[in-house]
C-alpha positions as a Markdown table, in Angstrom:
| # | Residue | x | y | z |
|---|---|---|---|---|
| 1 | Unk | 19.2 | 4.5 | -32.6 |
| 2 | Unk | 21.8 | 5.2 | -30.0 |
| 3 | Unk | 22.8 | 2.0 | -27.7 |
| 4 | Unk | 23.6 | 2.7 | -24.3 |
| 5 | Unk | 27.1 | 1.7 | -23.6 |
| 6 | Unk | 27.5 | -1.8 | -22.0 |
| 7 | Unk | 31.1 | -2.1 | -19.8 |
| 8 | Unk | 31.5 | -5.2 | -18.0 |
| 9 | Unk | 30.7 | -5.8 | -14.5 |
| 10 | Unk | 34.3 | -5.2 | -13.1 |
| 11 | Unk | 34.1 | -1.7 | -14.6 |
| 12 | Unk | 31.2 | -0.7 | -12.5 |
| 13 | Unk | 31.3 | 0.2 | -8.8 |
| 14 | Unk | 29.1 | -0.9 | -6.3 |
| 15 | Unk | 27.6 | 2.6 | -6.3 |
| 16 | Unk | 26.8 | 2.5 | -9.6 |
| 17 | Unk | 24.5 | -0.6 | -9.8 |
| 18 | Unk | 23.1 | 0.5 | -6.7 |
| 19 | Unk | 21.9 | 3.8 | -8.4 |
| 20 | Unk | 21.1 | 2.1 | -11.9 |
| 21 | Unk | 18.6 | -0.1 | -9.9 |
| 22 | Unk | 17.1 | 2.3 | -8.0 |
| 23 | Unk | 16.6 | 4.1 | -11.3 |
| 24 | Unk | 14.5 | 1.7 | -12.8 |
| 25 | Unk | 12.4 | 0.7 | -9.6 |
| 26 | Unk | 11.5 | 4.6 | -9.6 |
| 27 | Unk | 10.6 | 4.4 | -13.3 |
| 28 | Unk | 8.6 | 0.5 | -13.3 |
| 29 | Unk | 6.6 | 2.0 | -9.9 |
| 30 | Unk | 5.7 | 5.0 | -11.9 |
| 31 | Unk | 4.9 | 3.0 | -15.4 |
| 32 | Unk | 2.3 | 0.6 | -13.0 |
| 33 | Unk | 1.0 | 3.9 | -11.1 |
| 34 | Unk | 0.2 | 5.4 | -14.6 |
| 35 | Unk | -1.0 | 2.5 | -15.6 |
| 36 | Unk | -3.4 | 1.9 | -13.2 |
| 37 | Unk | -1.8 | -1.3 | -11.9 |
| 38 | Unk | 0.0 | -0.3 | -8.5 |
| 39 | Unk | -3.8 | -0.7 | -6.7 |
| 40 | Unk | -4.3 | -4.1 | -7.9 |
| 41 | Unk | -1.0 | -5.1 | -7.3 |
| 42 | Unk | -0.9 | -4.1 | -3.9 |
| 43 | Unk | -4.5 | -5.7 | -3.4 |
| 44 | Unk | -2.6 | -9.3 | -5.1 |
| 45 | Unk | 0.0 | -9.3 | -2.5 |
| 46 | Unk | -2.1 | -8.4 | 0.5 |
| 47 | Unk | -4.4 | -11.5 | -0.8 |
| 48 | Unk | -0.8 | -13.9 | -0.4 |
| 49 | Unk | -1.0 | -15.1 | 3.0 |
| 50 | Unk | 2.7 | -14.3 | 4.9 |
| 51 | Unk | 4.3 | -17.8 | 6.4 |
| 52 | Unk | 3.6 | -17.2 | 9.7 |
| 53 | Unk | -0.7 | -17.0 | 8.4 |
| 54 | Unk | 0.4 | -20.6 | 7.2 |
């Protein structure tokens, strides 16, 4: 199994993170979407009442 290669943090640019973590939003919204979970989700936070409802 091939590892993905670690550096450490200095040896990454700002842009790079930035891009690595949009990455994986895209790919965990799409996992819950296929999975049938982004509708409940959405229906869990609208159910949390914001401060200013407090």
């Amino acid at each position: 199994m091939m590892q993905p290669s670690i550096k450490p943090a200095d040896e990454h640019s700002a842009g790079d993170i930035i891009a690595r973590i949009g990455s994986l939003t895209r790919m965990l919204r799409d996992s819950l979407r296929e999975l049938g979970l982004d509708q409940a989700i959405a229906e869990a936070a609208e159910a949390i009442p914001d401060a200013r409802d407090r």
